[in-house]
TORMI-141512 format. One record per atom (N, C-alpha, C, CB): residue number from 1; residue in one letter; atom name; z, x, y. Coordinates in nm, 3 decimals, always signed. Glycine has a CB too. Layout:
TORMI-141512
+-----+------+------+---------+---------+---------+
|  nr | rest | atom |      zz |      xx |      yy |
+-----+------+------+---------+---------+---------+
| NUM |    A |   CA |       Z |       X |       Y |
...
+-----+------+------+---------+---------+---------+
***
This chain:
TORMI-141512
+-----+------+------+---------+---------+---------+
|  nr | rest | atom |      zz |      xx |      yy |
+-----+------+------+---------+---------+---------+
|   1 |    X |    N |  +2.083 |  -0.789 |  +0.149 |
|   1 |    X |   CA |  +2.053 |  -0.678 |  +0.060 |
|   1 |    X |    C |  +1.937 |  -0.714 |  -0.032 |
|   1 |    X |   CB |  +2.177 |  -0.639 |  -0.022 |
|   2 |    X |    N |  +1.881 |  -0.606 |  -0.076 |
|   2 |    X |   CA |  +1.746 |  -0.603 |  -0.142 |
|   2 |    X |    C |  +1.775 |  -0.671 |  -0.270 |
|   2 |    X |   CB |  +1.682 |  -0.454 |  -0.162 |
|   3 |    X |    N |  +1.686 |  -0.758 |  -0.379 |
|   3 |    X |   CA |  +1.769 |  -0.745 |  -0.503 |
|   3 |    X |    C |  +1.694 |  -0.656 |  -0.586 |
|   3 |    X |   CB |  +1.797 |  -0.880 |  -0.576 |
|   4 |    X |    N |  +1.712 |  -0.641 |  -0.662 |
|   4 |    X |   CA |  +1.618 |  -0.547 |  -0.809 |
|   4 |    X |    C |  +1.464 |  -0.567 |  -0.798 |
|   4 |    X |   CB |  +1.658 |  -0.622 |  -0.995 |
|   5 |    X |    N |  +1.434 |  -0.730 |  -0.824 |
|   5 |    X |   CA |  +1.304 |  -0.675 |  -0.814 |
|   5 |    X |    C |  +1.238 |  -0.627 |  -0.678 |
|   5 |    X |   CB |  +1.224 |  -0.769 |  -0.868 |
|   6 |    X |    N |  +1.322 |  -0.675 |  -0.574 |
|   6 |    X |   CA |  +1.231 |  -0.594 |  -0.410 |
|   6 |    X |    C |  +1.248 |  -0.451 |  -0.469 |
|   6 |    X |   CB |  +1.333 |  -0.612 |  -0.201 |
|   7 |    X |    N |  +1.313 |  -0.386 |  -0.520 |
|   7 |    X |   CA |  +1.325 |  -0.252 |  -0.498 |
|   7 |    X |    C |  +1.201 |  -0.225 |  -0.647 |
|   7 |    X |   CB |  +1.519 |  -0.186 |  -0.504 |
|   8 |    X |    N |  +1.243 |  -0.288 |  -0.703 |
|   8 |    X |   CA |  +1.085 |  -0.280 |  -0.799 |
|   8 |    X |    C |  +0.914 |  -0.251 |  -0.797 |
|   8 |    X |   CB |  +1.071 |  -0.387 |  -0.835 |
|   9 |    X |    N |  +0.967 |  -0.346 |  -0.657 |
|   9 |    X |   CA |  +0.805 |  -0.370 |  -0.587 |
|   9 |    X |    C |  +0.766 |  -0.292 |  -0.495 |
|   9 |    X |   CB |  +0.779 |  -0.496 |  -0.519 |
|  10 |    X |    N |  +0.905 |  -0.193 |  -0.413 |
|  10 |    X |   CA |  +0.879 |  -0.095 |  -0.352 |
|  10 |    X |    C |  +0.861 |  +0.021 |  -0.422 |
|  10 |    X |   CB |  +0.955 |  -0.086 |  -0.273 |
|  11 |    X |    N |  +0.915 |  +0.033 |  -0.504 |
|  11 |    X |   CA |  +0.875 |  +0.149 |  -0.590 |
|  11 |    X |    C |  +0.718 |  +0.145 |  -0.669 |
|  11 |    X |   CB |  +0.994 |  +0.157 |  -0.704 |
|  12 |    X |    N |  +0.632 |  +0.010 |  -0.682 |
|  12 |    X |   CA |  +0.484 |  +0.014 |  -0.736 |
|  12 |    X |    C |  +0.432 |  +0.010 |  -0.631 |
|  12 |    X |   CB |  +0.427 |  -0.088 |  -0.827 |
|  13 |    X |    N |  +0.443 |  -0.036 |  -0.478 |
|  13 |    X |   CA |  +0.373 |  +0.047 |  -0.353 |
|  13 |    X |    C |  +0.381 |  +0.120 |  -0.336 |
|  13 |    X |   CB |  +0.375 |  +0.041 |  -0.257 |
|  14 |    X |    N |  +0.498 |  +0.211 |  -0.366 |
|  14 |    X |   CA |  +0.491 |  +0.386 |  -0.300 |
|  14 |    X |    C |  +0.349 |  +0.476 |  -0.417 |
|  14 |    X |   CB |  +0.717 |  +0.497 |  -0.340 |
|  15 |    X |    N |  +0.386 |  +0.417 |  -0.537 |
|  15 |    X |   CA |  +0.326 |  +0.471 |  -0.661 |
|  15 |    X |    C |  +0.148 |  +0.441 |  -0.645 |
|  15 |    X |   CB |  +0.405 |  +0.382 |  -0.808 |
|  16 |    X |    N |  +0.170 |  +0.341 |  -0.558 |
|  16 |    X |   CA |  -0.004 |  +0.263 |  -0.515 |
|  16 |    X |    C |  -0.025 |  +0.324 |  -0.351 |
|  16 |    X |   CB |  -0.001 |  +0.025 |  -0.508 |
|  17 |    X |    N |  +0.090 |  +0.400 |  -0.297 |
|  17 |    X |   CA |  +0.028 |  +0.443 |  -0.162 |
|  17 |    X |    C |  +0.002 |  +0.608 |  -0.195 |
|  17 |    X |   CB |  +0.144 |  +0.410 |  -0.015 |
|  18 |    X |    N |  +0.035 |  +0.649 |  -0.321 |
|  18 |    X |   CA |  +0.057 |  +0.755 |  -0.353 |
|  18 |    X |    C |  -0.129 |  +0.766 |  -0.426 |
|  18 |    X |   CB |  +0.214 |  +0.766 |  -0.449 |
|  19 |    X |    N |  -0.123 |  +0.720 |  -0.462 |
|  19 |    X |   CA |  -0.286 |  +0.670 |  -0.551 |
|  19 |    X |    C |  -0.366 |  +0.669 |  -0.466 |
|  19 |    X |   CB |  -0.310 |  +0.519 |  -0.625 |
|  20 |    X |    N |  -0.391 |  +0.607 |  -0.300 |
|  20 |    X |   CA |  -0.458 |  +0.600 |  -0.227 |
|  20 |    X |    C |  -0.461 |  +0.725 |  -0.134 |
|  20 |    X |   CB |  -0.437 |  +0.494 |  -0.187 |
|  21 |    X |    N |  -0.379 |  +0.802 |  -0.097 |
|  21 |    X |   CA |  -0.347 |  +0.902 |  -0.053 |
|  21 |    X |    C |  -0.436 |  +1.039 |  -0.105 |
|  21 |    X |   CB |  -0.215 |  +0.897 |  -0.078 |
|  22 |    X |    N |  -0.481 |  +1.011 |  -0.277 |
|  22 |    X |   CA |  -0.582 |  +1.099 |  -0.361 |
|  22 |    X |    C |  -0.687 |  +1.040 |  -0.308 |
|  22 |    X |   CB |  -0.582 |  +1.098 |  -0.525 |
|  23 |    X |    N |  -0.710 |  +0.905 |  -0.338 |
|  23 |    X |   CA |  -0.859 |  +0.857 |  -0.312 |
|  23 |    X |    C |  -0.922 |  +0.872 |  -0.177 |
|  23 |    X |   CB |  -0.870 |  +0.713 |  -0.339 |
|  24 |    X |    N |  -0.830 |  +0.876 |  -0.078 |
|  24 |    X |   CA |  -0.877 |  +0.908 |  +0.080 |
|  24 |    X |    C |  -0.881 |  +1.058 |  +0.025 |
|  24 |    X |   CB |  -0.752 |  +0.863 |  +0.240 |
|  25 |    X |    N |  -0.804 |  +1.175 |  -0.043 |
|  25 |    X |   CA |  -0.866 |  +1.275 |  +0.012 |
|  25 |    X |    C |  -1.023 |  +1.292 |  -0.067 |
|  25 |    X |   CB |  -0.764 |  +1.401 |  +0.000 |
|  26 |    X |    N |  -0.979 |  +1.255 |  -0.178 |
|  26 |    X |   CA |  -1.124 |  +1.283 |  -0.298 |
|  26 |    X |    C |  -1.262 |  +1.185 |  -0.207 |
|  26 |    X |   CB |  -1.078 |  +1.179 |  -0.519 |
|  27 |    X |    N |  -1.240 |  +1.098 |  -0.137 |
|  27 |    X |   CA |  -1.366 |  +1.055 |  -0.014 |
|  27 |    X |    C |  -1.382 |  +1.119 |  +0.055 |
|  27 |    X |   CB |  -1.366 |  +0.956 |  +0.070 |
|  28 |    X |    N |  -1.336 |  +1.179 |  +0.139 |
|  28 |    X |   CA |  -1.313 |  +1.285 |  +0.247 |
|  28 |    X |    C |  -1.403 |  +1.453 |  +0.196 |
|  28 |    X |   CB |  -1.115 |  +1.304 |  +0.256 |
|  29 |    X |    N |  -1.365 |  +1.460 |  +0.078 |
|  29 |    X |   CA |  -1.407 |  +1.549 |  +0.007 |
|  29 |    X |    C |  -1.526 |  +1.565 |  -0.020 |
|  29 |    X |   CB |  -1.360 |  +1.549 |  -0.077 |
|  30 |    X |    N |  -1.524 |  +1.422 |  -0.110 |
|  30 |    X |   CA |  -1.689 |  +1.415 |  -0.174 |
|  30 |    X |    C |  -1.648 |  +1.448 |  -0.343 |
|  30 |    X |   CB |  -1.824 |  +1.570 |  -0.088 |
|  31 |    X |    N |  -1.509 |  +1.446 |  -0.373 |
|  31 |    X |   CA |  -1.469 |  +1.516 |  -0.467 |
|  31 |    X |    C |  -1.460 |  +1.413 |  -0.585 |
|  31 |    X |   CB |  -1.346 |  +1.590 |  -0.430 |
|  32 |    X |    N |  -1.437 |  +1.421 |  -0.678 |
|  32 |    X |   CA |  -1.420 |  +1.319 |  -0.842 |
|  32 |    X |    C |  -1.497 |  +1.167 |  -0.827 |
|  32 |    X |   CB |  -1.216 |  +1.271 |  -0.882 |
|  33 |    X |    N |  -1.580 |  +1.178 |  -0.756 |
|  33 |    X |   CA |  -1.707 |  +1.078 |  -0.736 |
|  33 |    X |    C |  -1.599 |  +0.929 |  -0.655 |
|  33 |    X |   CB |  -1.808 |  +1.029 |  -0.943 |
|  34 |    X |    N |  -1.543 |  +0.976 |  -0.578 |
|  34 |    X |   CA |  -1.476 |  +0.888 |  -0.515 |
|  34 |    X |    C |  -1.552 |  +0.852 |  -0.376 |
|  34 |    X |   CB |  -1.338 |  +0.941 |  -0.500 |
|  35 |    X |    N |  -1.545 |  +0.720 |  -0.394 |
|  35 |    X |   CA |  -1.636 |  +0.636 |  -0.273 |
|  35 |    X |    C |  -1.534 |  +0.556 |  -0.175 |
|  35 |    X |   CB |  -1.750 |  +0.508 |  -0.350 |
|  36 |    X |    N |  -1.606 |  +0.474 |  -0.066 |
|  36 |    X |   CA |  -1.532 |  +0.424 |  +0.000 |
|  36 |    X |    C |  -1.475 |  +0.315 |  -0.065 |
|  36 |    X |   CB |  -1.582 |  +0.404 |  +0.104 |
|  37 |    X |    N |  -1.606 |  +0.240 |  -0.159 |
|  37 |    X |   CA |  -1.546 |  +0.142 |  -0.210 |
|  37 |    X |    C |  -1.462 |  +0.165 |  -0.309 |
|  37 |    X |   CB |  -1.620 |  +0.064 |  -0.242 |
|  38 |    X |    N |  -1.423 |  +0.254 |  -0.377 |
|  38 |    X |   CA |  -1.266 |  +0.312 |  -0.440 |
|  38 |    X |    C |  -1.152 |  +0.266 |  -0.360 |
|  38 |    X |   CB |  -1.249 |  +0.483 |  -0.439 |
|  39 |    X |    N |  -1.169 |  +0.314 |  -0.220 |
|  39 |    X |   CA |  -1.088 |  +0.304 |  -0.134 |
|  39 |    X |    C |  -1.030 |  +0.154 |  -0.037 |
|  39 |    X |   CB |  -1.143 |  +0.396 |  -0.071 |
|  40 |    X |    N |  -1.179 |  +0.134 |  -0.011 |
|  40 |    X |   CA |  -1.096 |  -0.028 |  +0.021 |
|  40 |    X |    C |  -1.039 |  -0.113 |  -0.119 |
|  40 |    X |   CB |  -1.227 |  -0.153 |  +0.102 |
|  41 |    X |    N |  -1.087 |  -0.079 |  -0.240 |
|  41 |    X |   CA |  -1.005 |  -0.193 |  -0.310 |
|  41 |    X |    C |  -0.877 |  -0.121 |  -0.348 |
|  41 |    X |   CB |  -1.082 |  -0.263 |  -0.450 |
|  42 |    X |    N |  -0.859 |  -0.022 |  -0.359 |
|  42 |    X |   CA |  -0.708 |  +0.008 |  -0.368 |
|  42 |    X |    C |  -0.633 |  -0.067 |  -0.171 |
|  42 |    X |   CB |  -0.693 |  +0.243 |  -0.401 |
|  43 |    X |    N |  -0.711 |  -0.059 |  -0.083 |
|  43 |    X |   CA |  -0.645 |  -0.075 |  +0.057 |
|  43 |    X |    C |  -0.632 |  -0.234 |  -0.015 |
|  43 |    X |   CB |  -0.750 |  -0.037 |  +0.236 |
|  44 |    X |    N |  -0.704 |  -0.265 |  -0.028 |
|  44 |    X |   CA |  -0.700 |  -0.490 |  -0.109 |
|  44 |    X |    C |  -0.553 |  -0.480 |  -0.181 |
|  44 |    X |   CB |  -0.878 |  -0.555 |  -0.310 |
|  45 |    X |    N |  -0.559 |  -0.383 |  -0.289 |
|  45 |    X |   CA |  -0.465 |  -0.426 |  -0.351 |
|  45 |    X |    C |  -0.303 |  -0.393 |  -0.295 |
|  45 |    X |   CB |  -0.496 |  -0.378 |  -0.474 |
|  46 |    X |    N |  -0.339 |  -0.279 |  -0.198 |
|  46 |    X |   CA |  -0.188 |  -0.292 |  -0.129 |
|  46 |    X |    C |  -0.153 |  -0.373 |  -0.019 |
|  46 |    X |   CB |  -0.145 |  -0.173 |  -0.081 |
|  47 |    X |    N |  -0.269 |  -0.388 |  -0.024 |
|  47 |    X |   CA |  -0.261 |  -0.565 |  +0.101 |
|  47 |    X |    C |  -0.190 |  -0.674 |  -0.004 |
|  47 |    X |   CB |  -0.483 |  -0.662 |  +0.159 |
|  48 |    X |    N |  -0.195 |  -0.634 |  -0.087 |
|  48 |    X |   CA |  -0.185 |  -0.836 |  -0.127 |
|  48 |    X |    C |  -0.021 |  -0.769 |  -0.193 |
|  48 |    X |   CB |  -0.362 |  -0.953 |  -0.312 |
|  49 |    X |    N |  +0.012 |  -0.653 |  -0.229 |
|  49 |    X |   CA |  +0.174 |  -0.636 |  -0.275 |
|  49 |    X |    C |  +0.262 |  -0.672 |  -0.140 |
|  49 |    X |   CB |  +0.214 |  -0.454 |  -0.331 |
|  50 |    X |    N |  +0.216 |  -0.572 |  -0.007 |
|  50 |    X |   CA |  +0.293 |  -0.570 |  +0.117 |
|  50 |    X |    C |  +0.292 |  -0.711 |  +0.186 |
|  50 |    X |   CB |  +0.235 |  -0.461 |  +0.214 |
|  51 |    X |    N |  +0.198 |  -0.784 |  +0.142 |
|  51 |    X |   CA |  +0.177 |  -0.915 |  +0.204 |
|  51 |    X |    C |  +0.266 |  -1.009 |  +0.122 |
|  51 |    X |   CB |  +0.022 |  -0.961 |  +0.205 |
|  52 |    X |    N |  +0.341 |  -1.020 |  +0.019 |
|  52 |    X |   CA |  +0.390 |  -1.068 |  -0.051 |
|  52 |    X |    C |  +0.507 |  -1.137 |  +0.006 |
|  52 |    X |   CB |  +0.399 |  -0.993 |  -0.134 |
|  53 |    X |    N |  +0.592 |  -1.074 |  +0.082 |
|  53 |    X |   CA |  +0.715 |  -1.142 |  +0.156 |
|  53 |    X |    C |  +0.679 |  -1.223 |  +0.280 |
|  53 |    X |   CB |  +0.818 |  -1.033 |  +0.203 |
|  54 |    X |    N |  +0.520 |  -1.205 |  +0.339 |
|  54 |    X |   CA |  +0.519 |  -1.252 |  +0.506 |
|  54 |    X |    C |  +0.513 |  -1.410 |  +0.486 |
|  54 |    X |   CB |  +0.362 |  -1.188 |  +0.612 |
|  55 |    X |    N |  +0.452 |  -1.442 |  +0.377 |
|  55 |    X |   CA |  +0.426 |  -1.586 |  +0.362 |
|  55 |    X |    C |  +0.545 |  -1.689 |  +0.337 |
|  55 |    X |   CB |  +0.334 |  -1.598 |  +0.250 |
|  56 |    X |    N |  +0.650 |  -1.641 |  +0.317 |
|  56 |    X |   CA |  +0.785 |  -1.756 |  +0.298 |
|  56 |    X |    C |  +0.806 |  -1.758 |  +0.171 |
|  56 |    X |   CB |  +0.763 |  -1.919 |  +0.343 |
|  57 |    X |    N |  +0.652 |  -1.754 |  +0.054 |
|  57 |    X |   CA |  +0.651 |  -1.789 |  -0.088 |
|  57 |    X |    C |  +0.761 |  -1.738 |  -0.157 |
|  57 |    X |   CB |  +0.535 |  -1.747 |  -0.153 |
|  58 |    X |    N |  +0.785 |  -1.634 |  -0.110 |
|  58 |    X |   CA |  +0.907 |  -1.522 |  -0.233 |
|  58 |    X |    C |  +1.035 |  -1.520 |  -0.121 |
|  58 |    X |   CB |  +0.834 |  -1.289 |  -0.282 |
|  59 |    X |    N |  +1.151 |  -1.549 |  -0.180 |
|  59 |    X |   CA |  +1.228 |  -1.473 |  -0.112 |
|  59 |    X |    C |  +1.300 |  -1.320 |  -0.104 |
|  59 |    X |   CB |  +1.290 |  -1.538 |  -0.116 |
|  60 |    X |    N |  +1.250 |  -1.296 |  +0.008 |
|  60 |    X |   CA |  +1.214 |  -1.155 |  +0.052 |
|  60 |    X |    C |  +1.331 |  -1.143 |  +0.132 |
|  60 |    X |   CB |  +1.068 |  -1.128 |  +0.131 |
|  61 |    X |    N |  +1.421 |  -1.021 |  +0.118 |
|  61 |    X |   CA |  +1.535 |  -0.927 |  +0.222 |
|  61 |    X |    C |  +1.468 |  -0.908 |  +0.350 |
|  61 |    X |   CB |  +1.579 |  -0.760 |  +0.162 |
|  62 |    X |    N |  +1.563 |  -0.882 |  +0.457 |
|  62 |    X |   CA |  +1.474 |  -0.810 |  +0.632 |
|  62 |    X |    C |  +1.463 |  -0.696 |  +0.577 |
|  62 |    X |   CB |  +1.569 |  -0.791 |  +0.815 |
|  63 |    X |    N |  +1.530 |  -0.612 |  +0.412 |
|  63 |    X |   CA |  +1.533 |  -0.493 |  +0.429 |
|  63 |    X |    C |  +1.351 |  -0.478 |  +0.352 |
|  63 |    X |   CB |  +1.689 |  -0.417 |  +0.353 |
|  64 |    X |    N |  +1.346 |  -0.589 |  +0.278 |
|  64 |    X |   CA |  +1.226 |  -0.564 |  +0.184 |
|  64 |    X |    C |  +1.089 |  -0.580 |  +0.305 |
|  64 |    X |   CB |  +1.222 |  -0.699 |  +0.034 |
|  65 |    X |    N |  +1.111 |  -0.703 |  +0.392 |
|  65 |    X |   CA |  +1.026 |  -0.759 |  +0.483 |
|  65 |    X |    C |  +0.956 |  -0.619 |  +0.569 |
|  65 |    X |   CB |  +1.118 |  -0.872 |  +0.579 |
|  66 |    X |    N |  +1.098 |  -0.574 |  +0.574 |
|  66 |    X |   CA |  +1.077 |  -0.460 |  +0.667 |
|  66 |    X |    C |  +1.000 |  -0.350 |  +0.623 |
|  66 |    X |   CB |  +1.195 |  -0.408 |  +0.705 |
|  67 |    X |    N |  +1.023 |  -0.255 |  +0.480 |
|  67 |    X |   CA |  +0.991 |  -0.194 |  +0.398 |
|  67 |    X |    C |  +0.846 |  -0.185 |  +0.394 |
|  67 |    X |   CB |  +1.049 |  -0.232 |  +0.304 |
|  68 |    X |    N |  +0.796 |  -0.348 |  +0.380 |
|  68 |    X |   CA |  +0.663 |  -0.384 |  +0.347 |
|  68 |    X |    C |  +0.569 |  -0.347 |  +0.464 |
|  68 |    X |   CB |  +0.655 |  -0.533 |  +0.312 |
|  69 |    X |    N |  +0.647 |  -0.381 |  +0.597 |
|  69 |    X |   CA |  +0.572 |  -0.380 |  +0.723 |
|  69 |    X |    C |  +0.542 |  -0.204 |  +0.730 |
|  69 |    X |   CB |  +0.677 |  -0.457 |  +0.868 |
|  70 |    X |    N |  +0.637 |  -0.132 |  +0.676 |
|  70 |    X |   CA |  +0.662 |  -0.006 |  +0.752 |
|  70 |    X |    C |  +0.540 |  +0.042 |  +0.611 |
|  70 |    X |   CB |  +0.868 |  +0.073 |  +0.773 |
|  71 |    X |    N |  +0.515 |  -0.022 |  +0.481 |
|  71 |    X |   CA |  +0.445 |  +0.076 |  +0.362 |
|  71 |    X |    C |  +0.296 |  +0.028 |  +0.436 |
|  71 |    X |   CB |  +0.477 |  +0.024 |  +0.149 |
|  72 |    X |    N |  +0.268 |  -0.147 |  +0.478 |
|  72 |    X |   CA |  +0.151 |  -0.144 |  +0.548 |
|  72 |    X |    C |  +0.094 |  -0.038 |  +0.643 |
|  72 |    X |   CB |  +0.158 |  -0.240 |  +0.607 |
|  73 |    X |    N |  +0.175 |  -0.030 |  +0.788 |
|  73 |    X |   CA |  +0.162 |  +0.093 |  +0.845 |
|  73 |    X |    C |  +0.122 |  +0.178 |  +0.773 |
|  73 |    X |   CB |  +0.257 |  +0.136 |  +0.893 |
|  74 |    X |    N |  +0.173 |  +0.273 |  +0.695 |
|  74 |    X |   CA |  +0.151 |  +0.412 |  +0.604 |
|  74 |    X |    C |  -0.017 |  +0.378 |  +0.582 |
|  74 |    X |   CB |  +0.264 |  +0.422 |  +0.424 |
|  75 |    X |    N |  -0.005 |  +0.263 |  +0.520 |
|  75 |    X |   CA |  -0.190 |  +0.239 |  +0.460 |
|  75 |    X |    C |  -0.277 |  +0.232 |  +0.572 |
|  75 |    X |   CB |  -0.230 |  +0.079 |  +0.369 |
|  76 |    X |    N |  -0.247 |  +0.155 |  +0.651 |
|  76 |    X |   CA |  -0.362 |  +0.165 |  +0.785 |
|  76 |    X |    C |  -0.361 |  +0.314 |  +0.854 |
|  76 |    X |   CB |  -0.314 |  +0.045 |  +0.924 |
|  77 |    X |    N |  -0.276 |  +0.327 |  +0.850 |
|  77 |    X |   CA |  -0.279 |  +0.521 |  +0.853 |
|  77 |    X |    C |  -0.364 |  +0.584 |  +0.790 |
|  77 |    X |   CB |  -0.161 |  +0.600 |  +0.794 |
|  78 |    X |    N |  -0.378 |  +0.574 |  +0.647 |
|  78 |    X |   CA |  -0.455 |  +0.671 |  +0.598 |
|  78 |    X |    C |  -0.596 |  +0.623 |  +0.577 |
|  78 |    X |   CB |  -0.397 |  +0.723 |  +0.480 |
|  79 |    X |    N |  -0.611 |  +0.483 |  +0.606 |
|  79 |    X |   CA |  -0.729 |  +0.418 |  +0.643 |
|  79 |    X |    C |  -0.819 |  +0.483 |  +0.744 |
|  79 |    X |   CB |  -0.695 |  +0.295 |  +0.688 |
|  80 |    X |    N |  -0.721 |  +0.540 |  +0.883 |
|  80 |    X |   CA |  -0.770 |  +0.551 |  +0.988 |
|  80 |    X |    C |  -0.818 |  +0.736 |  +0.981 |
|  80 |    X |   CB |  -0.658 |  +0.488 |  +1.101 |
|  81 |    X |    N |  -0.773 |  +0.793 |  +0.888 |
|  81 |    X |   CA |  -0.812 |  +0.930 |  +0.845 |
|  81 |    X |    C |  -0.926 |  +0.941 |  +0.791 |
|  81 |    X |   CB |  -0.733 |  +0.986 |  +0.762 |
|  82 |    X |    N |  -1.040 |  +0.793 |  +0.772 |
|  82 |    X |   CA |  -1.142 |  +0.810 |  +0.688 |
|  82 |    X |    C |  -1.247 |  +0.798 |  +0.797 |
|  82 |    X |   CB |  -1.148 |  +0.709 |  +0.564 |
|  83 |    X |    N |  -1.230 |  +0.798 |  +0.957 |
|  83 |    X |   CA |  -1.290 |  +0.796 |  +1.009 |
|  83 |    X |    C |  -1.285 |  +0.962 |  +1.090 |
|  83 |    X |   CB |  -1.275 |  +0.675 |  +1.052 |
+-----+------+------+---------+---------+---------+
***
C-alpha cells in the first residue's frame, strides 16, 4: 500500500500534468505567449517527479511505481499532440 507521502506526490503530478495540459494547448494556439520551451521544462520537471521511484533511491509502492509509469505515459501523450 501507498503511504501518505506517495499519495502526496501523486496528487503534485496530476496538479503538474494538469499545468502542462494548458501549456500544450496555449503552444498549439499561439495563445498567452507560450512556447515550446515552456513546454519541455514543465515535460523536465515531470520527468524528474515520475522518475523518482525507478531508481531504488525512495521507497516506492508497485501501486506508486505503477501510478508514476501510467502519469509518465499521460505526459508523452500530450508531448506527442505537439506534433
Amino acid at each position: 500500500m501507498a503511504e501518505n507521502w506517495e499519495f502526496a506526490l501523486m496528487a503534485v503530478v496530476e496538479r503538474e500534468i494538469e499545468q502542462l495540459k494548458w501549456l500544450v494547448k496555449c503552444a498549439k494556439s499561439g495563445k498567452e505567449g507560450v512556447d515550446l520551451g515552456d513546454v519541455h521544462a514543465q515535460v523536465d520537471r515531470l520527468g524528474g517527479l515520475t522518475d523518482l521511484g525507478d531508481d531504488g533511491a525512495l521507497p516506492v509502492s508497485q501501486l506508486g511505481v505503477a501510478k508514476m509509469r501510467q502519469y509518465n505515459a499521460v505526459v508523452m501523450d500530450l508531448v506527442r499532440q505537439l506534433k
